[in-house]
Each structure stands twice: as structure tokens, then as C-alpha cells.
C-alpha positions in Angstrom: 0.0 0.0 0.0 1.1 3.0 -0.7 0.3 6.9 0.8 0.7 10.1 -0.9 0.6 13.2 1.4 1.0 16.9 0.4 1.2 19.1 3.7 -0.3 22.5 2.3 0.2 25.7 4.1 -2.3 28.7 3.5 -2.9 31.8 5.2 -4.7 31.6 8.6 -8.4 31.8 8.0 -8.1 31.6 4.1 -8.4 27.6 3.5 -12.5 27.9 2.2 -11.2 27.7 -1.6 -9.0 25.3 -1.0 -11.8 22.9 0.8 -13.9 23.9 -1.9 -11.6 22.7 -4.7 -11.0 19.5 -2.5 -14.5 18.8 -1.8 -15.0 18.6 -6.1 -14.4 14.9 -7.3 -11.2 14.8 -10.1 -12.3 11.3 -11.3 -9.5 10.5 -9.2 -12.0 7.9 -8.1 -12.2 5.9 -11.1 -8.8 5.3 -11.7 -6.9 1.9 -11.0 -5.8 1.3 -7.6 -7.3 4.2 -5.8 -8.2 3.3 -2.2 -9.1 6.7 -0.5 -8.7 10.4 0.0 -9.0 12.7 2.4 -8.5 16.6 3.2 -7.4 17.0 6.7 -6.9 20.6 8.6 -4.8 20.7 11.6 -6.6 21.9 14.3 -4.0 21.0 17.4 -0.3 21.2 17.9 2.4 22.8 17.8 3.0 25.7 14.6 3.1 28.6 12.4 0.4 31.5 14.2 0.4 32.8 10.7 -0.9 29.9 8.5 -3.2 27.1 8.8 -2.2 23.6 7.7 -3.6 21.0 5.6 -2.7 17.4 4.4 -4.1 16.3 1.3 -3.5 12.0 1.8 -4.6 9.7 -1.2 -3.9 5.9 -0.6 -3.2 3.6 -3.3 -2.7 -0.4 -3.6 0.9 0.5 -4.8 3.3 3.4 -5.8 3.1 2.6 -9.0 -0.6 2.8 -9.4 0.4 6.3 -7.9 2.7 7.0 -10.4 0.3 6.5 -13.2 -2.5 8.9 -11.6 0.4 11.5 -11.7 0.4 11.1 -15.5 -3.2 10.6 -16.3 -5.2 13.5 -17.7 -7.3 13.5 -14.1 -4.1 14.6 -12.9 -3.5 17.5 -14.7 -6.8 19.2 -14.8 -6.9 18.5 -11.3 -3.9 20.5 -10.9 -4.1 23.3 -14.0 -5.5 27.2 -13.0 -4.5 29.2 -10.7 -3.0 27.9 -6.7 -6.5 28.4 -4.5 -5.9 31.7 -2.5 -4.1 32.0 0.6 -1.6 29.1 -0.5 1.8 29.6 1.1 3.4 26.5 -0.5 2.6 22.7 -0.4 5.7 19.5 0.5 4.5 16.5 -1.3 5.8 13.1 -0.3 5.4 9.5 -0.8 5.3 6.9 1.9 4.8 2.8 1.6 3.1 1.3 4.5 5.4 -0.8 6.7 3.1 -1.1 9.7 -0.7 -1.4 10.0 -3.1 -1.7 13.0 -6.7 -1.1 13.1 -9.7 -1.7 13.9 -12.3 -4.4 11.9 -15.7 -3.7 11.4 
């Protein structure tokens, strides 16, 4: 399994475009592979009093399923126009799962 995260930094107060581009399916959904997303906001801890944070997290059954939504057309109109307002800059990175604990239903 593999975990894409992009920690997202935008002005405090100004994330309401960002959830609202977020919140609009890609057709990330239909591609190969795709397990999940999600849109997270930090709202405890320790950080910058001048931005908010967000981490965009998409989970695949492998990096290289990954790797092809990076390529597919999904992809880039998903990431074309202009950066939402009040974004300071985004980190993307790639993790595989090594460890797993949860929870059945």
C-alpha cells in the first residue's frame, strides 16, 4: 500500500477555496488502484500562528498505481489554474506502508 501526502500551508483563515476545490471529485476515483482520500486541517499542535495547515492523503494499492494517476489527464486538470488563494506553498511526499493496526468492522 502505498500513501501520498501533500502538507499544504495557506494563510490563517483563508483555506474555504482550498476545501472547496478539494471537496469537487477529479475522477481521481475511477482510476486503477485508488483506495481513499482525504483533506485533513490541523486543528492542534504545535506551529506557524500565521498559516493554517492541511494534508491532502490519497492511498493507493501501490506506488506505481500512484505514479500513473500523476500522469493521467485526471491529474493534470486537477492541478491546472491558478493555486487556490491564501496558499503559502505545499511538501508533497510519498510513503509505503510498513506497519498497519486497526480496527475491523
Amino acid at each position: 500500500m502505498f500513501i501520498a501526502i501533500n502538507r499544504i500551508r495557506v494563510t490563517r483563515g483563508e483555506g474555504g477555496e482550498l476545501e472547496e476545490r478539494f471537496a469537487q471529485s477529479s475522477g481521481i476515483e475511477a482510476l486503477p488502484g485508488f483506495i481513499e482520500f482525504r483533506l485533513l486541517k490541523k486543528t492542534w499542535g504545535h506551529g506557524d500562528d500565521e498559516a493554517d495547515e492541511y494534508l491532502s492523503m490519497t492511498q493507493w494499492a501501490s506506488k506505481q498505481d500512484f505514479v500513473a494517476w500523476t500522469k493521467s489527464d485526471a491529474f493534470k486538470k486537477a492541478h491546472s489554474g491558478p493555486r487556490a488563494k491564501g496558499v503559502i506553498g505545499a511538501q508533497p511526499a510519498g510513503y509505503e506502508v510498513v506497519v498497519e493496526r486497526g480496527v475491523e468492522a
